[in-house]
LOVOVEX-5349 format. One record per residue: x, y, z of N, C-alpha, C in turn; residue in three letters. Coordinates in Angstrom, 2 decimals, always signed. Example, Ala and Ser with C-alpha at 12.3 -4.5 7.8 and 13.67 -1.06 7.14 Angstrom:
BEGIN
+---------+---------+---------+---------+---------+---------+---------+---------+---------+--------+
|     nc1 |     nc2 |     nc3 |    cac1 |    cac2 |    cac3 |     cc1 |     cc2 |     cc3 | residu |
+---------+---------+---------+---------+---------+---------+---------+---------+---------+--------+
|  +13.19 |   -5.69 |   +7.80 |  +12.30 |   -4.50 |   +7.80 |  +13.20 |   -3.30 |   +7.80 |    ALA |
|  +12.85 |   -2.25 |   +7.08 |  +13.67 |   -1.06 |   +7.14 |  +12.90 |   +0.03 |   +7.87 |    SER |
+---------+---------+---------+---------+---------+---------+---------+---------+---------+--------+
END
This chain:
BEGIN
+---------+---------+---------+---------+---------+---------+---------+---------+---------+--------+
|     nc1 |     nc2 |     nc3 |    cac1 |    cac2 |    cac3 |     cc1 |     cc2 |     cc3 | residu |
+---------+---------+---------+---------+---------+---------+---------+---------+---------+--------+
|  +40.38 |   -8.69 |  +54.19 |  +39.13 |   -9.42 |  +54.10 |  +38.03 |   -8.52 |  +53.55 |    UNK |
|  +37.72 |   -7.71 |  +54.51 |  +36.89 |   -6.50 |  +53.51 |  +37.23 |   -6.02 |  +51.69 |    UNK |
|  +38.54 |   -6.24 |  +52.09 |  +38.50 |   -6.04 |  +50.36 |  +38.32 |   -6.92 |  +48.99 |    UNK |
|  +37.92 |   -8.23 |  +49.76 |  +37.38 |   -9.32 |  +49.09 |  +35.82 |   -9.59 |  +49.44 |    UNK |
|  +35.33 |   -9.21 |  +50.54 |  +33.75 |   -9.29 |  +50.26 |  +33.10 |   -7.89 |  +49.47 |    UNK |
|  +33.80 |   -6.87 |  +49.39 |  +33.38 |   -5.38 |  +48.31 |  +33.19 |   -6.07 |  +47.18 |    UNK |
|  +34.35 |   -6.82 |  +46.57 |  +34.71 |   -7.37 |  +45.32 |  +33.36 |   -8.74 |  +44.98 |    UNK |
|  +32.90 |   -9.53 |  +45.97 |  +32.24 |  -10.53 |  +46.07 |  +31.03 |   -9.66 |  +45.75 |    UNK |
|  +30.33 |   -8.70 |  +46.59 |  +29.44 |   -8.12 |  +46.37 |  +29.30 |   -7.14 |  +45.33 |    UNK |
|  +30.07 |   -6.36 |  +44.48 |  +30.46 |   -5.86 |  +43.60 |  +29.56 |   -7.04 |  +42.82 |    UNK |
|  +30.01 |   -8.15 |  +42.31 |  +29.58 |   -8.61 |  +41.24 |  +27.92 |   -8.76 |  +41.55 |    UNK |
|  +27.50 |   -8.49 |  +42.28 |  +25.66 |   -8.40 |  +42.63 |  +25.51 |   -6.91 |  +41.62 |    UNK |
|  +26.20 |   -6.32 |  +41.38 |  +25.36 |   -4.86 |  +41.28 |  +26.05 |   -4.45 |  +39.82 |    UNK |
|  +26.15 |   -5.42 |  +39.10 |  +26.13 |   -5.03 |  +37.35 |  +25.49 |   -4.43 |  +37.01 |    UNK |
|  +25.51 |   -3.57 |  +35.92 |  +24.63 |   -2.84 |  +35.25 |  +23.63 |   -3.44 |  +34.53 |    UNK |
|  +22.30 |   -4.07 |  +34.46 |  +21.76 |   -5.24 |  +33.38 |  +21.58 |   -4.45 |  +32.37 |    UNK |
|  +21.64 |   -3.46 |  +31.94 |  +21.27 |   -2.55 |  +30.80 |  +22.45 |   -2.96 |  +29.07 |    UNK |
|  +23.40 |   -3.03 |  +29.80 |  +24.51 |   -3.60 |  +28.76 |  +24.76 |   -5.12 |  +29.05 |    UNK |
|  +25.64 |   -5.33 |  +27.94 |  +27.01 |   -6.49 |  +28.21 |  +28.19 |   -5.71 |  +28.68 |    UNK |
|  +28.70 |   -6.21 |  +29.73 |  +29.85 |   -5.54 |  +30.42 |  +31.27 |   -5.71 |  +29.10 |    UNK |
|  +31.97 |   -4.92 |  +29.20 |  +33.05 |   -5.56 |  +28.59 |  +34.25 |   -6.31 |  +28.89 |    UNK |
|  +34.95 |   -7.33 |  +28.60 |  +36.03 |   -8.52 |  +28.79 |  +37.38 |   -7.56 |  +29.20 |    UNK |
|  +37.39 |   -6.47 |  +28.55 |  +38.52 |   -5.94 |  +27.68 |  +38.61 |   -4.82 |  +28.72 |    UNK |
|  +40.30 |   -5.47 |  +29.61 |  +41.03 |   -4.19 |  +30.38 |  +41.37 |   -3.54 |  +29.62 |    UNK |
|  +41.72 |   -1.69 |  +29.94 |  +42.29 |   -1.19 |  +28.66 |  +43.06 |   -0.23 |  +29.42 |    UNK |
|  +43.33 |   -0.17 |  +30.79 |  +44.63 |   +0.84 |  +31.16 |  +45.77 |   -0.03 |  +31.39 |    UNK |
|  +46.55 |   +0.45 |  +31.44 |  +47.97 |   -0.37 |  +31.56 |  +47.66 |   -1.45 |  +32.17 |    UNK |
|  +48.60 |   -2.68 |  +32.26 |  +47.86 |   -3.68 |  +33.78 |  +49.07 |   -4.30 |  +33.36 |    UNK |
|  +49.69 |   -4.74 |  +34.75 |  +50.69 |   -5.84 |  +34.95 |  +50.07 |   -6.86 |  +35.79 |    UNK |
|  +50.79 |   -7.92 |  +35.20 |  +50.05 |   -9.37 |  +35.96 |  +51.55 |   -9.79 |  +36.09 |    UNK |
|  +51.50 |  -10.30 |  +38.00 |  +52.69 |  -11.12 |  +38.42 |  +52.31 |  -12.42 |  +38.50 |    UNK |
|  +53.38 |  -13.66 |  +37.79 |  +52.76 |  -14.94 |  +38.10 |  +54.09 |  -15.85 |  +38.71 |    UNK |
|  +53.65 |  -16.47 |  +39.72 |  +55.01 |  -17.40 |  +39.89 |  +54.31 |  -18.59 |  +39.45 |    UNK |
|  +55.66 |  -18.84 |  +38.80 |  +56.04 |  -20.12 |  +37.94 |  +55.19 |  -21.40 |  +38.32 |    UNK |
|  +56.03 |  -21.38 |  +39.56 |  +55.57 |  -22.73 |  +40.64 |  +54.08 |  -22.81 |  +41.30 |    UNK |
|  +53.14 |  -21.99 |  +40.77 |  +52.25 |  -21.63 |  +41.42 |  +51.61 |  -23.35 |  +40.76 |    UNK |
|  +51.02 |  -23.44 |  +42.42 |  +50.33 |  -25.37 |  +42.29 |  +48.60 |  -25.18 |  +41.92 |    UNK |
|  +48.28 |  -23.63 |  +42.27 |  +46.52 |  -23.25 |  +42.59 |  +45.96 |  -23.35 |  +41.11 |    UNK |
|  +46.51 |  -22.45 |  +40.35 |  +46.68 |  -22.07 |  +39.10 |  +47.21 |  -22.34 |  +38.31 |    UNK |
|  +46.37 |  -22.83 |  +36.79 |  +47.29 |  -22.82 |  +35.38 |  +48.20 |  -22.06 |  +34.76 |    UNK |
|  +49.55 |  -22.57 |  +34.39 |  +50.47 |  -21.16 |  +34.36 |  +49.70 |  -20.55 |  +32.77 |    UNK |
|  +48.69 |  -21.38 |  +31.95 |  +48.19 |  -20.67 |  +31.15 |  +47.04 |  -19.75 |  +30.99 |    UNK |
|  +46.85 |  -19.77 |  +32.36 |  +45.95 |  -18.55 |  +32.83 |  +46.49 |  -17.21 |  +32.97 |    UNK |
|  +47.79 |  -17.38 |  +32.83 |  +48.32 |  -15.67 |  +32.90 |  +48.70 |  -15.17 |  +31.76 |    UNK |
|  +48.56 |  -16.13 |  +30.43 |  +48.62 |  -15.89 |  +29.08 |  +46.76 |  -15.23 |  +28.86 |    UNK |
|  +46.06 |  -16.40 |  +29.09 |  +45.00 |  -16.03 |  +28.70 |  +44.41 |  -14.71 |  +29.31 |    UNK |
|  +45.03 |  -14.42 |  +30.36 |  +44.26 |  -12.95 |  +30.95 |  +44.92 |  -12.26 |  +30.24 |    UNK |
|  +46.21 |  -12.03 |  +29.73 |  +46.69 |  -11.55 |  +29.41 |  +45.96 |  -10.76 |  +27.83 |    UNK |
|  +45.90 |  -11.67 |  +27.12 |  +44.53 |  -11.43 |  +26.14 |  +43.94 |  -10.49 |  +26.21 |    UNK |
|  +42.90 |  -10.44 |  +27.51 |  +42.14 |   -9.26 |  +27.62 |  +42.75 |   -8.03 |  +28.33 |    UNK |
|  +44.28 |   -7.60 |  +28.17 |  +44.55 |   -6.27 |  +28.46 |  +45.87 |   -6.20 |  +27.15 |    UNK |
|  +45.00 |   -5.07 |  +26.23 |  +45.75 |   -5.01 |  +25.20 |  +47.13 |   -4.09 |  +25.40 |    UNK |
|  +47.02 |   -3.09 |  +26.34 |  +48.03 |   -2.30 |  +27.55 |  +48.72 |   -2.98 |  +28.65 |    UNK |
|  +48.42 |   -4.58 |  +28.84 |  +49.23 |   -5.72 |  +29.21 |  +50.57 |   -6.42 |  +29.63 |    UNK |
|  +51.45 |   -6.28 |  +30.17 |  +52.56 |   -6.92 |  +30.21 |  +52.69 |   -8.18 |  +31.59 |    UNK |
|  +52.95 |   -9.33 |  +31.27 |  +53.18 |   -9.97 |  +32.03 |  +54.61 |  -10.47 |  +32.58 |    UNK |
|  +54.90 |  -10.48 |  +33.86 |  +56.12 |  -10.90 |  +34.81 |  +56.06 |  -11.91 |  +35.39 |    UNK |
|  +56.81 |  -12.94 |  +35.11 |  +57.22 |  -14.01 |  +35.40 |  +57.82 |  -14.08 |  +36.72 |    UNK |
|  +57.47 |  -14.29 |  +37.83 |  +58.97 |  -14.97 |  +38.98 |  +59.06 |  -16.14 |  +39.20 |    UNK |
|  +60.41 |  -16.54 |  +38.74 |  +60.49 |  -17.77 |  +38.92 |  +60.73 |  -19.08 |  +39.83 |    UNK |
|  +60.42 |  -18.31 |  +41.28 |  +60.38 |  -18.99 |  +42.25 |  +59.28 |  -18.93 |  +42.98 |    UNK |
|  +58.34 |  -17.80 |  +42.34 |  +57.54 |  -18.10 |  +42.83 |  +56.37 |  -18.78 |  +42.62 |    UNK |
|  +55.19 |  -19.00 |  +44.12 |  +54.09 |  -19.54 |  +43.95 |  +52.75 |  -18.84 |  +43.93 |    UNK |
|  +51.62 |  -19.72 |  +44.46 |  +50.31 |  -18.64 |  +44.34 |  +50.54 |  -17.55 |  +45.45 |    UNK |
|  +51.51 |  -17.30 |  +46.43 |  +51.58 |  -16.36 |  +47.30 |  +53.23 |  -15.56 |  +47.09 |    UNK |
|  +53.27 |  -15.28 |  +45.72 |  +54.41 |  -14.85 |  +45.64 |  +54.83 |  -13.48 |  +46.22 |    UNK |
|  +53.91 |  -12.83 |  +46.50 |  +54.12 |  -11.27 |  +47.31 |  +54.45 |  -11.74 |  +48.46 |    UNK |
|  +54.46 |  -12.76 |  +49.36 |  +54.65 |  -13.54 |  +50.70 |  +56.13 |  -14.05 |  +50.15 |    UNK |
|  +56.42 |  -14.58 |  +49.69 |  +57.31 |  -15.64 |  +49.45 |  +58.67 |  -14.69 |  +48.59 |    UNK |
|  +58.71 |  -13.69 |  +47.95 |  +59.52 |  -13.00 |  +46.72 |  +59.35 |  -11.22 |  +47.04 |    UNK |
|  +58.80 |  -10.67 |  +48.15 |  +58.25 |   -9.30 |  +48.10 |  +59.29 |   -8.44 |  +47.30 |    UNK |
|  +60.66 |   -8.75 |  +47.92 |  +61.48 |   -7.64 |  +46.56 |  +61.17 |   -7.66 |  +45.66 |    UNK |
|  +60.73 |   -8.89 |  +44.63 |  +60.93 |   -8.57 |  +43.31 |  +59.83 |   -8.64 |  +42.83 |    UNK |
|  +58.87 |   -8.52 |  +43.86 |  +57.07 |   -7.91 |  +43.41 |  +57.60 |   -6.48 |  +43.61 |    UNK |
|  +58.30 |   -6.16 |  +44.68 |  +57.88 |   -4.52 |  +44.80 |  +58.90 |   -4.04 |  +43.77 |    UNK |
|  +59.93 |   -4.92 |  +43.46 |  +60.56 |   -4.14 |  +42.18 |  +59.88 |   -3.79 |  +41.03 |    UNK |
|  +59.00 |   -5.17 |  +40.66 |  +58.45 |   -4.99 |  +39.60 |  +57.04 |   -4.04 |  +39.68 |    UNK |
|  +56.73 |   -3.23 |  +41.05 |  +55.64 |   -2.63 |  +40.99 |  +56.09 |   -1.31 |  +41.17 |    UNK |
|  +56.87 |   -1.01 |  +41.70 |  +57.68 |   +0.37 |  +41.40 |  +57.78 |   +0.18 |  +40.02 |    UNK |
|  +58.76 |   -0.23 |  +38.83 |  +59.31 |   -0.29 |  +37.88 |  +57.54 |   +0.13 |  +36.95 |    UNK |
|  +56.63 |   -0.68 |  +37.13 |  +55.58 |   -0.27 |  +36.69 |  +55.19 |   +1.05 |  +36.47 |    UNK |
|  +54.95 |   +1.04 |  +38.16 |  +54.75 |   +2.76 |  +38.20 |  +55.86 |   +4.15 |  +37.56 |    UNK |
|  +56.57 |   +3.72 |  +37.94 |  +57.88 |   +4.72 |  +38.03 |  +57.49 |   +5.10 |  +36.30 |    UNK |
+---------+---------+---------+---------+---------+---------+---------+---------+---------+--------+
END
């Protein structure tokens, strides 16, 4: 929970001096399950967009709580990241 009101409040304290930029640029993996009912599965294309260091993983059973529902093959695919 705390690590979602940092993030909530985080967006209060932009820099107004610039335009922030869109554009992730260190590596980034995005996990999406398939079945997810919350989310457009073309939202993990379009984020995808903004990380040109990008790769996206598909599970295909999973939903919007796929680290709950699939944890092996999140933590496979997050080792495999790292490693």
């Amino acid at each position: 929970v705390t690590g979602m009101l940092n993030w909530y409040r985080s967006l209060l304290r932009r820099d107004p001096g610039g335009v922030p930029s869109m554009t992730v640029e260190p590596e980034t993996l995005i996990i999406w399950g398939t079945q997810d009912k919350l989310l457009r599965a073309a939202m993990a294309e379009d984020s995808l967009e903004f990380c040109p260091n990008g790769r996206l993983e598909r599970v295909e059973d999973g939903t919007h709580w796929l680290h709950h529902e699939c944890p092996a093959r999140v933590n496979a695919l997050v080792t495999d990241f790292f490693g």
